[in-house]
C-alpha positions in Angstrom: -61.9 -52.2 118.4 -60.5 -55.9 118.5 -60.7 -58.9 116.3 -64.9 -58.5 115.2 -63.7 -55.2 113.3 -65.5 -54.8 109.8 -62.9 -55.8 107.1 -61.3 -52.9 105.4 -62.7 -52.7 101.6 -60.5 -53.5 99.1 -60.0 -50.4 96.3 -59.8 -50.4 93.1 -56.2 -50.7 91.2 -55.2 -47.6 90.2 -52.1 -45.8 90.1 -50.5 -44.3 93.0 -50.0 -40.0 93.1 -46.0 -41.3 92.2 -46.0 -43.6 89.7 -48.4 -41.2 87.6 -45.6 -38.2 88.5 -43.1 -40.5 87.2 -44.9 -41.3 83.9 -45.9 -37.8 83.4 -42.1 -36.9 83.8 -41.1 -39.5 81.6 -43.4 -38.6 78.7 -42.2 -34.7 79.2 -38.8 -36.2 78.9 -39.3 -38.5 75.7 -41.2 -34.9 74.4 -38.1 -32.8 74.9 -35.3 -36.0 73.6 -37.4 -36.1 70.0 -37.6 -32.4 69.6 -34.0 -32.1 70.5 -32.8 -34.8 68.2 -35.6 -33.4 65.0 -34.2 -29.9 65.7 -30.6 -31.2 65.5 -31.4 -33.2 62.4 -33.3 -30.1 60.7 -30.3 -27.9 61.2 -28.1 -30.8 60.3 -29.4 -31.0 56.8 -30.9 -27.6 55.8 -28.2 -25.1 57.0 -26.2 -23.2 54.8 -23.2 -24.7 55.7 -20.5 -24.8 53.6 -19.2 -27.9 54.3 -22.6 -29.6 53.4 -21.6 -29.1 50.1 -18.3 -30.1 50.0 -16.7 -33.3 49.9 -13.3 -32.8 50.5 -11.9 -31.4 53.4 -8.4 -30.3 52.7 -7.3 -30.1 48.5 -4.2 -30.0 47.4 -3.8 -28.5 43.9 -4.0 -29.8 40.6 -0.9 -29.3 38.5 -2.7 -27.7 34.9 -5.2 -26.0 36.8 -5.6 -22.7 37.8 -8.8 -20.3 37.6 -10.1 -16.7 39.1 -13.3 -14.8 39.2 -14.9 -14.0 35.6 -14.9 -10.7 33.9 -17.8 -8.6 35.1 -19.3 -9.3 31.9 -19.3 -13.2 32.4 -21.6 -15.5 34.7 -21.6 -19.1 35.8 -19.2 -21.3 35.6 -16.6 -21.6 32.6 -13.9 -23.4 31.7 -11.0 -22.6 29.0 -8.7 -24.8 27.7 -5.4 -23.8 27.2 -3.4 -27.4 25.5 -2.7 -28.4 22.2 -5.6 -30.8 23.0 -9.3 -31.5 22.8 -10.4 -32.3 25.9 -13.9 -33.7 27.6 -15.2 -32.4 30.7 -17.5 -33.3 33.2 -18.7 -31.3 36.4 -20.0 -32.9 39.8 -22.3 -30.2 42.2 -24.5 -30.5 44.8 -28.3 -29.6 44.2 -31.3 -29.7 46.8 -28.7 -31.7 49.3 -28.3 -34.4 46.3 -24.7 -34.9 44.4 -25.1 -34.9 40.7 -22.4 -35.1 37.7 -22.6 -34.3 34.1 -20.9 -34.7 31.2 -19.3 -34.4 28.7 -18.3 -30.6 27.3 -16.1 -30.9 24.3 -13.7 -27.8 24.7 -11.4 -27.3 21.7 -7.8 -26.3 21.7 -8.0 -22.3 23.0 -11.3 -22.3 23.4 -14.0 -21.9 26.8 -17.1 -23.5 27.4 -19.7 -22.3 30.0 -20.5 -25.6 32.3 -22.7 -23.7 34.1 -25.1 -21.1 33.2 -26.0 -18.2 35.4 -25.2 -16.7 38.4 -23.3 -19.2 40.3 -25.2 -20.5 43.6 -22.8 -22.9 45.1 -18.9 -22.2 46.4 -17.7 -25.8 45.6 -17.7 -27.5 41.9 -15.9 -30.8 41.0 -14.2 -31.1 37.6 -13.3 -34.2 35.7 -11.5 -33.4 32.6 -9.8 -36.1 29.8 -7.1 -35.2 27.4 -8.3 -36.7 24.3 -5.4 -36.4 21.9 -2.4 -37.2 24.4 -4.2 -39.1 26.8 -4.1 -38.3 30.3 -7.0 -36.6 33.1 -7.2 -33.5 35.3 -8.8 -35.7 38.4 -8.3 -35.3 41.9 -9.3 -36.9 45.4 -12.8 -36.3 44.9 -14.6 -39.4 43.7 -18.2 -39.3 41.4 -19.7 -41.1 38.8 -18.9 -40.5 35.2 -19.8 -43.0 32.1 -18.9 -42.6 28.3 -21.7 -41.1 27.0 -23.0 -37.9 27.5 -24.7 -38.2 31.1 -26.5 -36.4 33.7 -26.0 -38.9 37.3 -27.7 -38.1 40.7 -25.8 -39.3 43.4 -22.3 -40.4 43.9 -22.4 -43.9 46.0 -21.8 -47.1 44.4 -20.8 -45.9 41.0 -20.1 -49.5 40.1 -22.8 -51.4 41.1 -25.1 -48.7 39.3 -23.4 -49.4 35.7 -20.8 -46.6 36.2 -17.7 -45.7 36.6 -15.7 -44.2 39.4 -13.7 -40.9 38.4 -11.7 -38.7 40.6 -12.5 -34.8 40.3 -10.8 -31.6 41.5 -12.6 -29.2 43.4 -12.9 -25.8 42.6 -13.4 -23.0 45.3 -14.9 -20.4 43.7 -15.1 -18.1 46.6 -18.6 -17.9 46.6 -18.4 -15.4 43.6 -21.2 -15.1 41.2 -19.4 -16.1 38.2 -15.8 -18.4 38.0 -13.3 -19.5 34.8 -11.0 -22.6 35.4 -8.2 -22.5 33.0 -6.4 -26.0 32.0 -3.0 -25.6 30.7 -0.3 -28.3 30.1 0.6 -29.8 33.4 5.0 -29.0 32.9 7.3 -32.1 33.5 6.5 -35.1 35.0 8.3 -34.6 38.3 5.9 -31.5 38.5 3.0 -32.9 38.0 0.6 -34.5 40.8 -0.9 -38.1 40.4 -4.1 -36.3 39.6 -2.5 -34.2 36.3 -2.2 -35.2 32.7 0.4 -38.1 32.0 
């Protein structure tokens, strides 16, 4: 045609075929990352997992402890004390994915006390238990929040800065039966005994 051609009319801006491919597969992917990363979260926190409710990993045992499955007549969670002692017990669980202790069950000498009424819904319990005529604790590895007075704590982090203090509880396994009695006994000698036993 040669150089008196008509100009060619500018267009409008809009977005080439590609780049609105490339934002339509972006978006898809962004889509799939967050539903990936909810679901993951989701199972995360609601499973059934046991581990979820536990805190420690790997226990040793706690020299004055031992315990079983109650009689067929019994339910929840009880503990009997078997020392010359009175002794105070608290208990740390995990309920609706929150950590709560509570305390404190005065057990007499030869005597049992139900910590936890009912058919028992969790495998792992924490115990916390002080010798109150000889001095000394049943503790372990496992550490809550405990205070003086009677008390009912949610949640285990920073005990301290709360106005608590920072006891160390043995877990019990109770198998995932429906119904568990933890006996304390005298701990034996010293050279027997664990850190976490009655000094």
């Amino acid at each position: 045609m040669g150089k008196y051609s008509k100009p060619v009319p500018k267009r409008p801006l809009t977005l080439s075929r590609l780049n609105r491919q490339t934002i339509v597969i972006a978006a898809v992917a962004a889509v799939v990352i967050v539903f990936v990363v909810v679901f993951v979260i989701l199972r995360a926190s609601t499973g059934k997992d046991q581990a979820e409710a536990r805190l420690l990993s790997g226990t040793s045992a706690t020299a004055g402890v031992s315990g079983g499955q109650s009689d067929s007549n019994g339910s929840g969670l009880r503990l009997c004390n078997r020392t010359r002692s009175r002794v105070g017990v608290a208990i740390g669980y995990k309920e609706n994915r929150q950590w709560i202790t509570e305390g404190w069950w005065n057990v007499g000498r030869d005597s049992c006390e139900t910590l936890v009424a009912g058919t028992l819904v969790s495998r792992f319990y924490y115990v916390y238990a002080v010798d109150y005529d000889h001095g000394g604790v049943w503790g372990g590895k496992a550490v809550m929040c405990t205070r003086d007075k009677m008390f009912t704590i949610r949640g285990i982090e920073d005990c301290v800065a709360r106005g608590f203090e920072r006891s160390g509880f043995f877990e019990v396994d109770t198998g995932e039966q429906k119904s568990w009695t933890v006996q304390l006994t005298e701990p034996g000698p010293p050279a027997a005994a664990d850190a976490g036993a009655p000094g």
